[in-house]
N, C-alpha and C positions, 0 to 999 in steps of 0.2 A: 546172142553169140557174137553178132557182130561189133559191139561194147568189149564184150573181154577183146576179142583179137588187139582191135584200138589199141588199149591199153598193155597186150603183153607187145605188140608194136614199138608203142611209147617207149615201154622199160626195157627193152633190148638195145634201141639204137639211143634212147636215153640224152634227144639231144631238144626237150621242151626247155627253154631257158626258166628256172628257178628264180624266183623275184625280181621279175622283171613284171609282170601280169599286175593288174589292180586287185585286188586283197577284198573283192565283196561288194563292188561300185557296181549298178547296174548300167551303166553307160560310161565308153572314158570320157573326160573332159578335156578338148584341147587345149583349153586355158588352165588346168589345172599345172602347176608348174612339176609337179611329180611325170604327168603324162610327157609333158614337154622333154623333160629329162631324158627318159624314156627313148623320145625321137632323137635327141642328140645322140646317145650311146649309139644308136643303132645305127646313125652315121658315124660315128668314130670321135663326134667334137666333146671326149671324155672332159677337157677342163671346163667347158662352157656349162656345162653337166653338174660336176661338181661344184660350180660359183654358186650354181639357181640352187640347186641345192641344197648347200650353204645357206642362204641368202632365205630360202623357204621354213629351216629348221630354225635359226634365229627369230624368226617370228612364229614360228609354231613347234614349239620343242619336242611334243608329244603329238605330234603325225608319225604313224607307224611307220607307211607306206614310203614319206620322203627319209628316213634313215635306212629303209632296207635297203633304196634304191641306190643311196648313198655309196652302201657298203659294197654292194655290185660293181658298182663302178670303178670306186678305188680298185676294188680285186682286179678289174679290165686293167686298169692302170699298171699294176704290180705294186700295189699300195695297201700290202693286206692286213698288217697290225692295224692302220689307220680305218681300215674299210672293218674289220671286225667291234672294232668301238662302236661303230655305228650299227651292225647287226646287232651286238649284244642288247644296245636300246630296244632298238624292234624287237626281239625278244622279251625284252622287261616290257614294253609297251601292250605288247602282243593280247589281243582277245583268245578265248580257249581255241575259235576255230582258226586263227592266224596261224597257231605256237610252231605246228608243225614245218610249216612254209619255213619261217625263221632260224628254226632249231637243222631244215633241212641246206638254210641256207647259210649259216654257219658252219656247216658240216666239207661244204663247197669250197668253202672260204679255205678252210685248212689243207683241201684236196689239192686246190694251187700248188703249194707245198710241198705236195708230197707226203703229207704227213695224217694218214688215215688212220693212224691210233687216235690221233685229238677229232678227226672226224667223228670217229666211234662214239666220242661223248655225246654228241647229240645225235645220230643214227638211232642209236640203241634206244634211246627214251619212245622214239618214236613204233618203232615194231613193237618195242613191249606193248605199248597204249593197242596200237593193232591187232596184235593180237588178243589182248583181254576183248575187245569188241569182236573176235571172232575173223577182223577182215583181214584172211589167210592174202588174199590176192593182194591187200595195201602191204601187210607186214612182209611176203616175200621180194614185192619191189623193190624195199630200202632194204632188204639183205642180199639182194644180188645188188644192188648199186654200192654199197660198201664192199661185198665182196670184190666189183670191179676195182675201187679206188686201192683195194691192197694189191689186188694182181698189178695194177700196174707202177705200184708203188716199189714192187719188189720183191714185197712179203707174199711170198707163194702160199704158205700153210694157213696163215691165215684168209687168205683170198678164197681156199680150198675149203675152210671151213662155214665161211658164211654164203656160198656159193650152194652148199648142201643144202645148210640152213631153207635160203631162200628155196629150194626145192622139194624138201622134205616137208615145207609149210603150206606151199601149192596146192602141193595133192592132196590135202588137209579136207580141203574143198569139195562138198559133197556134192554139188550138180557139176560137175565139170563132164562136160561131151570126151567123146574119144578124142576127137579133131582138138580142143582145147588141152586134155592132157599131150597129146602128142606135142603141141607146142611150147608147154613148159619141161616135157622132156627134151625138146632140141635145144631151148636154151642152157640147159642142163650139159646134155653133151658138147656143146659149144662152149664152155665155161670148160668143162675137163681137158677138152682137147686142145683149149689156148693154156692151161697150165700143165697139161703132158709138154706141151712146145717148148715154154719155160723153162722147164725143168730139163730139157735136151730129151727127151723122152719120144725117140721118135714110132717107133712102132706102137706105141701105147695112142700119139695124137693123131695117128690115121687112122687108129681103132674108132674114136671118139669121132673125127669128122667123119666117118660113113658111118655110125650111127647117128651124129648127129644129121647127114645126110637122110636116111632112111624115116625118122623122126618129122624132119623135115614135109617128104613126099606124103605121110600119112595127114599132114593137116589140110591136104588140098587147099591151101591160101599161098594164092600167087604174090601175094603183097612181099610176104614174108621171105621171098626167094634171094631176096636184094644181101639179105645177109652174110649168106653161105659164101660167095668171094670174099669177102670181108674174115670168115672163118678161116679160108681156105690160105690167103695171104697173109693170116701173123701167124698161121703156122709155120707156114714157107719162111717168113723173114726168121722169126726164132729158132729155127732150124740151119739157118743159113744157106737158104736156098732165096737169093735177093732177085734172081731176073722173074721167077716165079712169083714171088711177093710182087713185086711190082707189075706183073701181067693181072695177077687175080685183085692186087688195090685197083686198079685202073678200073674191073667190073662193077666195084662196092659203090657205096653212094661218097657220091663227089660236093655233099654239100656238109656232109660230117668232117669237124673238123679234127677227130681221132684219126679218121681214115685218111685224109691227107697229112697228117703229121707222121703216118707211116709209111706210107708213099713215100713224102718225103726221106727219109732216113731210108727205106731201101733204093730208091735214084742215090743218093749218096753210096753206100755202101758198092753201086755199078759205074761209079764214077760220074755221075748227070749233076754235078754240085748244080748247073745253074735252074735244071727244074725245080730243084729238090729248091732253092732258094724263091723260085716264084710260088710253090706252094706254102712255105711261111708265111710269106709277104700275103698269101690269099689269106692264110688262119688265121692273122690278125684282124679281118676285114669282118669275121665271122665273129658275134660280142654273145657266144654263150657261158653262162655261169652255170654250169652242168659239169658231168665228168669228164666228157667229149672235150668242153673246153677247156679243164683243169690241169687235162692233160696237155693238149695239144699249144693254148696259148703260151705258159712261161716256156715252153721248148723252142715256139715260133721267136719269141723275143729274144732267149740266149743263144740262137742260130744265127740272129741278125747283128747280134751284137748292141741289144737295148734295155 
């Protein structure tokens, strides 16, 4: 049990950086220039990053691992045509147990974007593959993370339908404990009640955060608690209730870079431009290729004016 938690953990705050990890090495290698890479992004030196890089695929054209890292990078950059050439490789490159990494990090690449119908194209390959093996718990991840990538894209109805998707495939799952269904029911209701928000739908998304509330309570995992402000605040902001968003952002976790990029925008919306501008300045500090950061980084950069 304590494996699923982990994991429905993972996929709700959804902020494990995507190709950035070594691809099957049983140990990293400092001197490997991929790993080095790696350390540069994660301090911010994205061109010194991109040269070794360079400089590593030139002499090894078909390393999987230094094109994916490649394409990460660019995307950190806002270099996404450029950075997707390089994922495509690693995708052609790719071993069967690689594809999904690739295909999921591709998927990323267009999230930057904005643009979660191109995401779709490789999302979906992967759930399908999921589900013919049965694994309900992998296939409903990637369809609540694409369901995320539409909600925040715009496209409600779509966000709505693969948000079910991912739920309706959950419960698929024939040992799930009480405690474990109740968790994929809260993120279920946490998904409705941030698209009732959306949608201006207020009485419908306080229905859903106290059940998603109640859902919540039933899974007695404290872990999971860190959420619910985080629920409670893009209600508030899409509602347009900004002093409450920004009390209930301030509860959520402060190292997601979703949750400060909405922070930031409700401090704006209260007039605080200069918090609102030192939590950019932090999103960029933060190098996830996730949805967390899909979302959050080109917002931080066209705040700053970069």
């Amino acid at each position: 049990m304590k494996n699923v938690r982990l994991l429905l953990t993972v996929v709700l705050l959804a902020t494990a950086t995507t190709a950035q990890m070594p691809s099957g090495q049983a140990a990293a290698d400092p001197n490997d220039p991929v790993q080095q890479a790696r350390k540069m992004n994660q301090e911010g030196k994205y061109d010194e990053a991109v040269a070794l890089l360079n400089k590593e695929i030139a002499a090894n054209p078909k390393n999987y691992d230094a094109h994916l890292t490649l394409g990460v990078t660019l995307d950190l950059e806002g270099r996404y045509a450029e950075g997707r050439k390089h994922i495509q490789h690693a995708i052609d490159l790719a071993k069967p147990e690689q594809k999904a990494q690739a295909q999921r990090t591709m998927a990323m690449s267009w999230a930057f974007e904005r643009k979660p119908g191109e995401a779709a194209k490789y999302h979906e390959p992967i759930f399908n593959e999921r589900m013919t093996k049965n694994d309900y718990t992998g296939a409903a991840e990637i369809a609540n993370e694409l369901g995320r990538l539409y909600l925040e894209a715009g496209e409600i109805d779509n966000a709505y339908i693969w948000y079910k998707r991912g739920y309706d495939t959950a419960i698929r799952q024939k040992d799930l404990t009480p405690e474990q269904l109740a968790l994929w029911q809260f993120r279920w209701e946490h998904a409705q009640a941030r698209i009732a928000a959306r949608r201006n739908q207020k009485e419908e998304a306080q229905k859903h955060v106290a059940a998603a509330k109640a859902a919540l309570d039933k899974t007695g995992d404290k872990d999971q608690q860190i959420f619910y402000p985080y629920l409670t605040g893009y209600v508030a902001y899409y509602l347009g209730e900004y002093k409450t968003a920004v009390a209930d952002f301030q509860q959520a976790s402060q190292r997601d870079p979703f949750i400060l990029a909405m922070l930031a925008q409700a401090y704006e919306k209260t007039g605080e431009k200069q918090k609102a501008e030192e939590l950019y300045k932090k999103i960029l500090t933060i190098n996830a290729h996730n949805p967390t950061g899909a979302y959050a980084r080109p917002l931080a950069r066209q705040k700053l004016g970069m």
